[in-house]
C-alpha positions in Angstrom: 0.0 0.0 0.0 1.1 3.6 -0.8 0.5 6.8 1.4 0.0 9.9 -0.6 1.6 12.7 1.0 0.1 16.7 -0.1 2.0 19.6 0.3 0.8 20.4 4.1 2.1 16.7 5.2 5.4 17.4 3.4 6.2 20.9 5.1 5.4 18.9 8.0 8.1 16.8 7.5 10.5 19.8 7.1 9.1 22.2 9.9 7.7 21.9 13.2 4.1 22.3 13.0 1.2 20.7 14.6 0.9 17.5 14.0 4.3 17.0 13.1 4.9 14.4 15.1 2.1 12.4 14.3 2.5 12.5 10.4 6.1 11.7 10.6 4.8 8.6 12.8 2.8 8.0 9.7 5.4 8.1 6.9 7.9 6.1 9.1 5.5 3.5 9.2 5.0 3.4 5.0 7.2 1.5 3.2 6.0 3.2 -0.3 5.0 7.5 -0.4 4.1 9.4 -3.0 4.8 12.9 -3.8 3.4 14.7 -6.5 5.6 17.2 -8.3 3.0 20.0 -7.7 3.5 18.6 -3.5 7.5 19.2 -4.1 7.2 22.4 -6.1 4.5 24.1 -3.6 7.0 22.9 -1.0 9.9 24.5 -2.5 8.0 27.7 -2.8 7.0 28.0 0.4 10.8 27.5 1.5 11.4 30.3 -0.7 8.8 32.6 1.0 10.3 31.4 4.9 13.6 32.4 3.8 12.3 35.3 2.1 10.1 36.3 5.2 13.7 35.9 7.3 11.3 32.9 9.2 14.6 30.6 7.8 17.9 31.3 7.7 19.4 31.3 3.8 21.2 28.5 4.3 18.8 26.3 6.5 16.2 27.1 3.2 18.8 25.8 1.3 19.5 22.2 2.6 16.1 20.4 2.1 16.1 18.8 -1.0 13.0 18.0 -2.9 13.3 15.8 -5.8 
């Protein structure tokens, strides 16, 4: 079975938010999750806008990698 992860989960997965913890409990426990590319590129965008809001430093919005 495959769990599809949106674009809220995902930032999840990056930044402490609520219910962080429980969807990374969720995702651990997956072996197969899908991303769309319009999840990765809304997640890359609102990177962007952290680091452009100074919410996340340059280089911390530069490490996560979304492929």
């Amino acid at each position: 079975m495959s769990l599809y992860v949106d674009t809220s989960c995902l930032l999840k997965l990056f930044f402490d938010e609520p219910e962080t913890e429980r969807t990374i409990e969720l995702v651990a426990r997956e072996e197969r999750v899908v991303v769309s590319s319009l999840a990765r590129l809304e997640a890359v965008i609102q990177i962007q806008a952290r680091t452009t809001d100074r919410m996340l430093s340059s280089s911390a919005g530069a490490r996560p990698q979304v492929a």
